[in-house]
C-alpha positions as CSV (number, residue, x, y, z in Angstrom):
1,X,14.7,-0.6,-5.3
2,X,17.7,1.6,-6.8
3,X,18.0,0.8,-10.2
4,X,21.6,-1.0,-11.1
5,X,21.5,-0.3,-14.9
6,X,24.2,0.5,-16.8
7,X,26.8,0.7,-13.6
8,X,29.9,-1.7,-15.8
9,X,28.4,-5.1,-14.5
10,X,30.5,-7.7,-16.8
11,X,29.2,-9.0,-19.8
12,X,29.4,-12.7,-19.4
13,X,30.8,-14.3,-22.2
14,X,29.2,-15.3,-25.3
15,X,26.6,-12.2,-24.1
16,X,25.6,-9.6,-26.7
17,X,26.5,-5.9,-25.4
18,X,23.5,-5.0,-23.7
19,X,21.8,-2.0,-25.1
20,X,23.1,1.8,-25.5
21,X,23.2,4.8,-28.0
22,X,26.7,6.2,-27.6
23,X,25.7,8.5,-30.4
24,X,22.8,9.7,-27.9
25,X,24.5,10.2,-24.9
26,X,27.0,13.0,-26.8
27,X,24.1,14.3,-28.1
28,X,22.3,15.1,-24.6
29,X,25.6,15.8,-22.8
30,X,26.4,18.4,-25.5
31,X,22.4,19.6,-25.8
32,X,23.5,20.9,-22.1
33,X,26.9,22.4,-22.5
34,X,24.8,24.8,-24.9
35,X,21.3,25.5,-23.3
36,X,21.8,23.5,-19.6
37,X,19.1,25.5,-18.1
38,X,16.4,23.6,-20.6
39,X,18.4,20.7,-21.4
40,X,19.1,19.4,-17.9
41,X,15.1,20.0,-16.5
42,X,14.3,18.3,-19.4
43,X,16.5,15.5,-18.5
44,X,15.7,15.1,-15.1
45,X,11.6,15.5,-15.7
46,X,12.2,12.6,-17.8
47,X,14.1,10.7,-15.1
48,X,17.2,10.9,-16.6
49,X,20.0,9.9,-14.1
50,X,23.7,9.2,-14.2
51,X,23.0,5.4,-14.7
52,X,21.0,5.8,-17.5
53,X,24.2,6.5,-19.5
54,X,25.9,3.6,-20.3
55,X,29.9,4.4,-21.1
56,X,31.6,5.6,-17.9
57,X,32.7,9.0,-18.5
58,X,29.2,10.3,-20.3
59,X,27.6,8.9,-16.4
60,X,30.7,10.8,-14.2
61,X,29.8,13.9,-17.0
62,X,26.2,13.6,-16.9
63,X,26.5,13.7,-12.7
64,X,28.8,16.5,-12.5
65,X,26.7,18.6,-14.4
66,X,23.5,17.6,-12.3
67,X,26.2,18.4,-9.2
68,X,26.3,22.1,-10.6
69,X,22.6,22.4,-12.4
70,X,21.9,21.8,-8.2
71,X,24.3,23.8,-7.3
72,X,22.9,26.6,-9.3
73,X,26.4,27.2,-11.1
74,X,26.4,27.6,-15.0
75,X,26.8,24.4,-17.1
76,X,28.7,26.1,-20.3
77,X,31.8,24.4,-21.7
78,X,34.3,26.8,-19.4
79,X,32.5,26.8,-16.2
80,X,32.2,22.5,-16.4
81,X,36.1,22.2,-17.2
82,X,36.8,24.5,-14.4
83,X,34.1,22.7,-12.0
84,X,35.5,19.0,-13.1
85,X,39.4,20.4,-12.4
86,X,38.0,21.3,-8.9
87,X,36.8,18.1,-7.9
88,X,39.5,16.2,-9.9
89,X,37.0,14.8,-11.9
90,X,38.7,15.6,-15.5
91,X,40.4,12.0,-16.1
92,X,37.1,10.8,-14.9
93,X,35.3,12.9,-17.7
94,X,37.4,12.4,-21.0
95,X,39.2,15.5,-20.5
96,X,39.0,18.9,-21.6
97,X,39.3,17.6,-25.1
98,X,36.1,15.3,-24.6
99,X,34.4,18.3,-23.6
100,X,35.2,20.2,-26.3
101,X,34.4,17.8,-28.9
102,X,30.9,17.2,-27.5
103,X,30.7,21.1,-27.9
104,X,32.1,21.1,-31.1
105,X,29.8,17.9,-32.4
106,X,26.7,19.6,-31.5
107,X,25.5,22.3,-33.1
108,X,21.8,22.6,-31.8
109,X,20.2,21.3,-28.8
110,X,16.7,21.6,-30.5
111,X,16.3,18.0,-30.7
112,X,17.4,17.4,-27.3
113,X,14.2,16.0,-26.7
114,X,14.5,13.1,-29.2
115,X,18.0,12.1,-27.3
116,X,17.0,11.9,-24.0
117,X,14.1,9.4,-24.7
118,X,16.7,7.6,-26.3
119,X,19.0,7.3,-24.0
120,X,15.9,6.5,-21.3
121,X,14.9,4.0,-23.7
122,X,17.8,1.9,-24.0
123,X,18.6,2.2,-20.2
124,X,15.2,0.6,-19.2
125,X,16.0,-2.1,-21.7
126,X,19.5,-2.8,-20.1
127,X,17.1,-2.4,-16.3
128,X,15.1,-5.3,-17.8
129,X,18.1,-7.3,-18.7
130,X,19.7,-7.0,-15.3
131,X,16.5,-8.0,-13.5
132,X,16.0,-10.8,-15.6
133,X,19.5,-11.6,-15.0
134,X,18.9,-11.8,-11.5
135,X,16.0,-13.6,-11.7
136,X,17.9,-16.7,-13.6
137,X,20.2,-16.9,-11.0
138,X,18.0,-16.7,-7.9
139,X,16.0,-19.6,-10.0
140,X,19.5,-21.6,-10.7
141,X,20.5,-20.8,-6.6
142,X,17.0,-22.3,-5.5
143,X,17.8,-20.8,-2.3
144,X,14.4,-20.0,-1.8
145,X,10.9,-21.0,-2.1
146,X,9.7,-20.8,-6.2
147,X,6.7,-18.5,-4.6
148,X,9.3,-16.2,-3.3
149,X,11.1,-15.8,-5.3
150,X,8.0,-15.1,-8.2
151,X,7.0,-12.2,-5.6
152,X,10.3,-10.8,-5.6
153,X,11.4,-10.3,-9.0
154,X,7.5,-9.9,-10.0
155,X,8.1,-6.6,-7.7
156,X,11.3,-5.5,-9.3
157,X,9.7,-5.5,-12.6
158,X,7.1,-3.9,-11.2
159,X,9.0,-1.0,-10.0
160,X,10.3,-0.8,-13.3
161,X,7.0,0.1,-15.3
162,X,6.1,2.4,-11.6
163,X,9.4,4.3,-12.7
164,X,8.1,5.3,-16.1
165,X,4.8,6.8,-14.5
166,X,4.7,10.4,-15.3
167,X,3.1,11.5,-11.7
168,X,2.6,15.0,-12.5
169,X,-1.3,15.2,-13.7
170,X,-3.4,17.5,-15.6
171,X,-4.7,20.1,-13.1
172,X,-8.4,20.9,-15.3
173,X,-8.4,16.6,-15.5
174,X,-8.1,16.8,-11.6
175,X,-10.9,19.7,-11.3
176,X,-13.0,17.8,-14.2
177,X,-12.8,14.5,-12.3
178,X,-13.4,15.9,-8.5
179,X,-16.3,17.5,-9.8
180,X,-18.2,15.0,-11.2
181,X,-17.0,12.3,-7.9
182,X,-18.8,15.6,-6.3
183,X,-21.8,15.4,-8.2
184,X,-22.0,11.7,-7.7
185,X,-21.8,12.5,-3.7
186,X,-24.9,15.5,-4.1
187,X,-27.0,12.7,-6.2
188,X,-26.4,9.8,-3.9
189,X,-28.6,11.0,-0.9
190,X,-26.8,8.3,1.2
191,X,-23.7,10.1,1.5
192,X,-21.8,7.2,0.9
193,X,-18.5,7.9,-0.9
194,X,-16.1,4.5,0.0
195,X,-16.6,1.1,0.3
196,X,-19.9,1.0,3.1
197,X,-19.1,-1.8,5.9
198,X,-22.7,-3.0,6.4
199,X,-22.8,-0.4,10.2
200,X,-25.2,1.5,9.6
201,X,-23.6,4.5,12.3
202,X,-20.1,3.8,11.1
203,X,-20.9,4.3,7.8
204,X,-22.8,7.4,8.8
205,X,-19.6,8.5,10.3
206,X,-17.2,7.7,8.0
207,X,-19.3,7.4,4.8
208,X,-18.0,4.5,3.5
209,X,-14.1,3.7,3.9
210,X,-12.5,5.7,1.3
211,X,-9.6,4.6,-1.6
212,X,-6.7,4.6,-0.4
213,X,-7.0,5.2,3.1
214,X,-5.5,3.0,5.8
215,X,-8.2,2.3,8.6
216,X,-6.8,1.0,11.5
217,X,-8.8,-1.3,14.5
218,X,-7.4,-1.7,17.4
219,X,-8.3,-3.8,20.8
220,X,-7.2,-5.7,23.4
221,X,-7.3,-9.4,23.1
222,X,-10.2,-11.0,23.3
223,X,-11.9,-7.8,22.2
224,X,-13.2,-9.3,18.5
225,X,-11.0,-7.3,16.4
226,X,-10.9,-10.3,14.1
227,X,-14.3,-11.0,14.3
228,X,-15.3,-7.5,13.2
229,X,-12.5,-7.4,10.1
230,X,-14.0,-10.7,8.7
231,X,-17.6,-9.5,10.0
232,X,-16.7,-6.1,7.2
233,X,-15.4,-8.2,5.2
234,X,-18.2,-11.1,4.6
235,X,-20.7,-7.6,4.5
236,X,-18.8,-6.4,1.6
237,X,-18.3,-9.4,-0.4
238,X,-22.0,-10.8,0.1
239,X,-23.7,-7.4,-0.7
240,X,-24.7,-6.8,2.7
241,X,-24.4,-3.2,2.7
242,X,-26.0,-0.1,1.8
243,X,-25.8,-0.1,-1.8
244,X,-26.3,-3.8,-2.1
245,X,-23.2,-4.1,-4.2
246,X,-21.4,-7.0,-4.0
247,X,-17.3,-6.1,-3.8
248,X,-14.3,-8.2,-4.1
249,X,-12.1,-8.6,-0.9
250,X,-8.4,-9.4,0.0
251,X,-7.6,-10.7,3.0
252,X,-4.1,-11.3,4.4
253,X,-4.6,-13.5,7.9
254,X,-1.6,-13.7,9.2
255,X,-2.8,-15.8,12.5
256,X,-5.4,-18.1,11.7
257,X,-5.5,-20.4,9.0
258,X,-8.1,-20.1,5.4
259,X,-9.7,-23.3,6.6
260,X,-10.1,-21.4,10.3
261,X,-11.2,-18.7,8.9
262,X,-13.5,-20.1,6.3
263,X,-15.4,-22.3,9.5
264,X,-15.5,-18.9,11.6
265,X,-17.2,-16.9,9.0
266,X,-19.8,-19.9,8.0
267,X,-20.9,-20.5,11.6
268,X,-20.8,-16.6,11.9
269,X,-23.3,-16.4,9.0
270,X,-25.3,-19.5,9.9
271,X,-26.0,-18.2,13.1
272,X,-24.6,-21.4,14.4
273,X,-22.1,-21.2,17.5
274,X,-18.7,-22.8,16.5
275,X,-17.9,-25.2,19.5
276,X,-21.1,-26.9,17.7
277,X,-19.4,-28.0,15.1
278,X,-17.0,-30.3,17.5
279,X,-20.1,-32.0,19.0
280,X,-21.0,-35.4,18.0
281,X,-24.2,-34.2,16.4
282,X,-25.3,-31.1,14.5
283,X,-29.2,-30.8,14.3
284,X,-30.8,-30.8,10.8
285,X,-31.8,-27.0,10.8
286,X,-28.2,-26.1,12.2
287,X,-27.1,-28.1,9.0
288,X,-30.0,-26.5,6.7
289,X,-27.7,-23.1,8.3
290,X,-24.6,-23.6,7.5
291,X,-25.6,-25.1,3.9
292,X,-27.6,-21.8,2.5
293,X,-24.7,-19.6,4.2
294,X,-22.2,-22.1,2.2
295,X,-24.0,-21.2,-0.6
296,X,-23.8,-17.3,-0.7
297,X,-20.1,-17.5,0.6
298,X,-19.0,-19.5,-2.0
299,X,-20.5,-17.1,-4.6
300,X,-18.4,-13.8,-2.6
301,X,-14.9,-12.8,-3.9
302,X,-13.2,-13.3,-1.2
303,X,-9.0,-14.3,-1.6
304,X,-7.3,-15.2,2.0
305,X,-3.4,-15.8,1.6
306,X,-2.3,-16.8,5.4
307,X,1.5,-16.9,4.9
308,X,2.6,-16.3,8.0
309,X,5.5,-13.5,8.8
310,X,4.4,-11.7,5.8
311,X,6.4,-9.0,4.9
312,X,6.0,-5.3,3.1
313,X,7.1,-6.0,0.2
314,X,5.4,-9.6,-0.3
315,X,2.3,-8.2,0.8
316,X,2.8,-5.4,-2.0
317,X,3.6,-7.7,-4.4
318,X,0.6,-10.0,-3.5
319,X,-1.7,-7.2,-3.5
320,X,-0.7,-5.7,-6.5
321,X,-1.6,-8.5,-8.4
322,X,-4.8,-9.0,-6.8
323,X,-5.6,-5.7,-8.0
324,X,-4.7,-6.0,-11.5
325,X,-6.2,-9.6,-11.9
326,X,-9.7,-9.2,-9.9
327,X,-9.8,-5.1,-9.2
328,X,-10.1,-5.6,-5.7
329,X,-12.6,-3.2,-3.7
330,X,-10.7,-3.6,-0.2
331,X,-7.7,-5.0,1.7
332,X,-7.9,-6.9,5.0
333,X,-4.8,-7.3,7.3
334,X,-5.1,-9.5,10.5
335,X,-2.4,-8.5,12.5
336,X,-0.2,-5.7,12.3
337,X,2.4,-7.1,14.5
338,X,2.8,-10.3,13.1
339,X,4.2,-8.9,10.3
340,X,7.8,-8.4,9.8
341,X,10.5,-6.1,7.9
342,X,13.7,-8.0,8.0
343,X,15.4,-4.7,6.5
344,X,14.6,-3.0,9.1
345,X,14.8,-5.9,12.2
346,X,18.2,-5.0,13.7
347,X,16.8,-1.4,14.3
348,X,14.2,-2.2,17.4
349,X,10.8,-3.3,16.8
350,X,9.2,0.5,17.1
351,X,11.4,1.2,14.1
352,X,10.3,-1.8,12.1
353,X,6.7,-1.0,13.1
354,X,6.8,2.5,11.7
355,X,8.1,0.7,8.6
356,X,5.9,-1.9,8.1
357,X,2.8,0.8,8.8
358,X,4.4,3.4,6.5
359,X,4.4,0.6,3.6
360,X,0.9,-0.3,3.9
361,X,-0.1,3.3,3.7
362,X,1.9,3.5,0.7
363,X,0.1,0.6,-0.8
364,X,-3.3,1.9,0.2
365,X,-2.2,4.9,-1.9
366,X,-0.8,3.4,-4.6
367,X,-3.5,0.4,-5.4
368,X,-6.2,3.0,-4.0
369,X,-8.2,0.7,-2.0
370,X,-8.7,0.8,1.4
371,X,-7.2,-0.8,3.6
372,X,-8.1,-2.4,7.4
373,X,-5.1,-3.0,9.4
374,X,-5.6,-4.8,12.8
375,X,-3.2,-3.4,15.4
376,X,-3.2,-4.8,19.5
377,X,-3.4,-2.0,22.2
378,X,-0.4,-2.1,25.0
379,X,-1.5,-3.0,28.6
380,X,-1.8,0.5,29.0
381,X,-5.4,1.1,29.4
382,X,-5.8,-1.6,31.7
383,X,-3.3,-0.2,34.2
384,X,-4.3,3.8,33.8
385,X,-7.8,3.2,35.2
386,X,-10.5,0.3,36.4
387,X,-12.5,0.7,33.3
388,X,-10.0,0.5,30.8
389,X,-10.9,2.8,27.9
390,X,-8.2,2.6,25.2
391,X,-6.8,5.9,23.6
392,X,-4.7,6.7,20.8
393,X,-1.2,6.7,22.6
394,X,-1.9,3.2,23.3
395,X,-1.3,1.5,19.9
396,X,1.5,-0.9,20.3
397,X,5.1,-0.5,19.2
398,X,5.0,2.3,17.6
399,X,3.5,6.2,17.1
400,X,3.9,6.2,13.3
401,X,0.6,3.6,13.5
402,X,-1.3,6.9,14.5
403,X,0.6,9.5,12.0
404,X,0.0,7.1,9.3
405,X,-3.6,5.8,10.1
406,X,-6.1,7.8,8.2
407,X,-8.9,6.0,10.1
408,X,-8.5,4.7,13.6
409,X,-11.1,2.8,15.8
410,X,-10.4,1.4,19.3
411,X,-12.8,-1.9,20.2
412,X,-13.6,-2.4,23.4
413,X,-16.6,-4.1,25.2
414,X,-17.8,-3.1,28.5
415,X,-18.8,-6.4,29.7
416,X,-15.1,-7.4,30.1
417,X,-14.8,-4.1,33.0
418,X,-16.7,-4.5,35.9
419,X,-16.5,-1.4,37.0
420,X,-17.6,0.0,33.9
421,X,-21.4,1.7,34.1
422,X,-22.6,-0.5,31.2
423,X,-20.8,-3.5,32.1
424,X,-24.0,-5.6,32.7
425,X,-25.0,-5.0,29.2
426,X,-23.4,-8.2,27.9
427,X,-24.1,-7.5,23.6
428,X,-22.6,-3.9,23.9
429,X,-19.3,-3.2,22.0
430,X,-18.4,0.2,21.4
431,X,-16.1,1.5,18.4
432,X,-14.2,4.0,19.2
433,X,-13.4,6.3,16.1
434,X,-10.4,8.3,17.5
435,X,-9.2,9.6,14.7
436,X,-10.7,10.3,11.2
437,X,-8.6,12.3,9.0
438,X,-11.5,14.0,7.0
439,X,-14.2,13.8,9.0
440,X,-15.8,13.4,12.8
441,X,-14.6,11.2,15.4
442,X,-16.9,10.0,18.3
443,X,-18.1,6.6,19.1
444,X,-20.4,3.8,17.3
445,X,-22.5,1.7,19.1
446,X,-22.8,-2.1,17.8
447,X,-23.7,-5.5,19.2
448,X,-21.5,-8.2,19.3
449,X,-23.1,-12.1,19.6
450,X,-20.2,-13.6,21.5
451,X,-20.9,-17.1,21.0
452,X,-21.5,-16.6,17.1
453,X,-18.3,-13.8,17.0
454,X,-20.4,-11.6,15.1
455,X,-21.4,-8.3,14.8
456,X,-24.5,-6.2,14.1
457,X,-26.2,-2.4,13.4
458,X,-27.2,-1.1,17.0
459,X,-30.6,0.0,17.0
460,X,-31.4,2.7,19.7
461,X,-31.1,1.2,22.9
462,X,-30.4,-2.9,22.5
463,X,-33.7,-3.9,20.8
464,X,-34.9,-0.6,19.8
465,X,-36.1,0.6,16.4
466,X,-33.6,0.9,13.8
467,X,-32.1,4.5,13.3
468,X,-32.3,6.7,11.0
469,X,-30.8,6.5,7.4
470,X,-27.1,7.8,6.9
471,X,-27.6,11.6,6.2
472,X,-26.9,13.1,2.9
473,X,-23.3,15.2,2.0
C-alpha cells in the first residue's frame, strides 16, 4: 500500500495540524545542497521519500534532487537552480531565493543525520493519523462487514511498522546463525531441518518442509488432495511425526466447512468410515473411537477460518496475526483457485492466479512458515495418454504456480486408470515430487484408506516391513 502521508489532504476543521518539523526539512534539504552525495544515500537508506516532507515546495525540492542524485548529475546550489529552470520546476520549489536561503541557513551538514530521523519521525506519525483517519470513516460508512474491515486497516498498520524494518542484515550475524542451524542439522542424525509431515519417504526427501517455502499439491478431483493436507496437518498438530513435537497449525479451507472438516479428521483418526456416522446406529467401540481421537484433537492447535473467496490480502492479514498471537509452525490452504484477487480480476484469471500465488509466496517469506497450497490439475493428463500421469505444465490457470512453488507434488492414484500397470493395487497413491527447489525430486510411495480418507507411511511393498530411517545430512 503507497503511503499517502503528508500529500495536502485538508485539515478538517477544529483538527490540530498534523505533525511536521519545518525547521527539519530546511535542514536536510540544505544538508544536500552541501554534501548531496552523503546526504541524499543517507536519506534514501532511511526511506526518506518526497512525502515524508510535509510543506509542498521542501517535497517538489526534495524529489527533484532525488530526480538528479538518479540521474547521476551534481546536487550543489547552481547545478539544482539550473536543473529546476529546465523542468520549470522553480515556482514549484520556492525559487532561486528559497534555494539560496536553505544554503545560506546551513552551515554544516554534520548533523544531517539527526534531521532526517526527524523528518521520518514526524511523517510516520502523520502515516498513522491518515490510516486512523480512514479507519473512522470506513467504521462510520459501515459499508462493510466489522471483520473486514478490522483485516483491512489491521494490514495498513501493519505495513506501516513493515516499512520501518531495516532489511539489510549483519553479514557475520548471517554466517554466525547459518552455522549453528548447520550444526543443529550434523547433530540431528535425522536430517530433519523443517516441519516433518509424519511420511516417513517424504520426509526423507524433503527433510521436513522448510520456513518459508511454499509447497504446493496438486491432483485431479477425487485424488485426496484434501485428505492428505488435513492428513499433514492432524500429524503435525498431534505429534505424529518424527520428532514427536507437537506444532501449531493454520488452516484456511476455503471449500468445506470447520464443522466438515472437524467430522472428516475425527473419523479419519478414529479409523471410523464417515458415511457411518449418517447410519442410525454407531456401535460402542466405533463410539469408544471417535471419543479417544476427540480427546487428542481437542488438545492440537489447530485454527481453521473457512471464509469463503478469501483473498491475498485477508489471508495475509489473518495469518499475520496467527503468527504473532500463537507462533504458528505451518499454513494450510485448501484451494488455490477458490481464492480471489479482485485487484487483479478484470485482467483474466491466469493473471489473477499468478497474483494470488506470488502473495502467498511472499507471505511464506515474510511469516517464515511453510506453507501447503492445494492447486487442481487441468484435464490435461487425462487427454495426453490412457494412464494419466500428471506433470508440471499441468497446474491450472497459471505457470507462475510452478515459478513460485518451492515444493511441488502431483497426487495421483493408480486405481482410478485402468490401464495403468498398478491399477489393481487399490491402497497405492503415489506423490509425485516434481519439483523441489533444494533438493531431489522423484516419487513417494503412500497408502491411502479410501473409505477412512486417510493416509499412511508405505512400507516396502503394501504390507512389508517398515523402511529404513530418514538418512542423516
Amino acid at each position: 500500500m503507497a503511503s499517502t502521508a503528508g500529500q495536502d489532504k485538508p485539515v478538517r476543521r477544529g483538527e490540530p495540524v498534523p505533525p511536521h518539523s519545518l525547521e527539519a526539512e530546511r535542514a536536510v534539504l540544505g544538508s544536500i545542497l552541501i554534501d548531496a552525495e552523503r546526504v541524499l544515500d543517507l536519506s534514501i537508506e532511511r526511506g526518506l521519500s518526497e512525502d515524508s516532507f510535509y510543506a509542498p515546495q521542501n517535497r517538489a525540492l526534495y524529489g527533484l534532487l532525488r530526480r538528479m542524485h538518479d540521474e547521476h548529475k551534481p546536487c550543489d546550489l547552481v547545478a539544482t537552480h539550473i536543473r529546476a529552470g529546465e523542468l520549470k520546476l522553480l515556482d514549484q520549489i520556492g525559487g532561486v531565493e528559497y534555494l539560496e536561503e536553505l544554503f545560506d541557513n546551513t552551515p554544516t551538514a554534520a548533523r544531517a543525520g539527526h534531521f532526517v530521523d526527524v523528518v521520518r519521525q514526524k511523517h510516520l506519525l502523520r502515516t498513522i493519523l491518515d490510516r486512523a483517519r480512514i479507519a473512522m470513516d470506513l467504521c462510520y460508512d459501515e459499508e462493510d462487514e466489522a471483520d473486514r474491515i478490522l483485516d483491512r486497516v489491521e494490514q495498513s498498520f501493519y505495513d506501516i511498522s513493515e516499512n520501518q524494518i531495516n532489511t539489510m542484515e549483519d553479514w557475520a550475524e548471517t554466517v554466525s546463525s547459518t552455522m549453528k542451524e548447520l550444526h543443529r542439522i550434523i547433530d540431528d542424525k535425522r536430517g530433519i531441518t523443517g516441519v516433518p509431515t509424519g511420511f516417513l519417504d517424504l520426509d526423507n526427501k524433503t527433510k521436513g518442509f522448510q520456513p518459508g517455502d511454499m509447497i504446493i499439491i496438486a491432483a485431479r478431483p477425487s485424488m485426496g488432495k484434501t485428505s492428505l493436507a488435513m492428513n499433514i496437518a492432524e500429524n503435525v498438530a498431534t505429534g505424529d511425526v518424527s520428532d514427536k513435537k507437537k506444532r501449531k497449525v493454520a488452516v484456511f479451507s476455503l471449500e468445506m466447512s470447520t464443522g466438515a472438516l472437524a467430522k472428516r479428521m475425527l473419523c479419519s483418526r478414529a479409523g471410523v468410515p464417515y458415511h457411518k456416522l449418517f447410519d442410525s446406529y454407531v456401535g460402542k467401540n466405533q463410539n469408544e473411537k471417535l471419543m479417544s481421537a476427540a480427546s487428542v484433537l481437542a488438545k492440537a492447535d489447530i485454527f481453521v477460518d473457512d471464509t469463503p473467496g478469501l483473498e491475498p490480502t485477508e489471508l495475509r492479514a489473518k495469518a499475520r496475526r496467527l503468527k504473532k498471537r500463537h507462533e504458528i509452525d505451518l499454513i494450510v490452504i485448501d484451494y488455490l483457485q477458490m481464492m480471489n484477487f479482485s485487484t487483479y480480476a478484470r485482467e483474466g484469471r491466469q493473471r489473477e492466479t499468478a497474483a494470488i500465488s506470488g502473495a502467498i509466496k511472499a507471505m511464506a517469506k515474510e511469516l517464515h512458515v511453510p506453507v501447503i497450497v492445494l492447486s487442481q490439475l487441468s484435464r490435461a493428463p487425462e487427454t495426453r495418454d490412457r494412464l494419466a500421469k500428471p506433470k508440471l505444465s499441468d497446474l491450472r490457470d497459471s505457470g507462475s504456480i510452478e515459478q513460485d512453488a518451492d515444493v511441488v507434488c502431483l497426487l495421483r492414484r493408480p486405481c482410478k486408470y485402468p490401464d495403468d500397470e498398478e491399477s489393481g493395487d487399490t491402497k497405492l497413491a503415489i506423490l509425485d515430487v516434481a519439483k523441489h527447489r533444494n533438493g531431489p525430486t522423484g516419487e513417494v510411495r503412500l497408502n491411502f484408506e479410501d473409505e477412512l480418507t486417510r493416509f499412511e507411511t508405505r512400507y516396502h511393498g503394501t504390507d512389508g516391513s517398515p523402511p529404513s530411517p530418514p538418512s542423516g545430512p
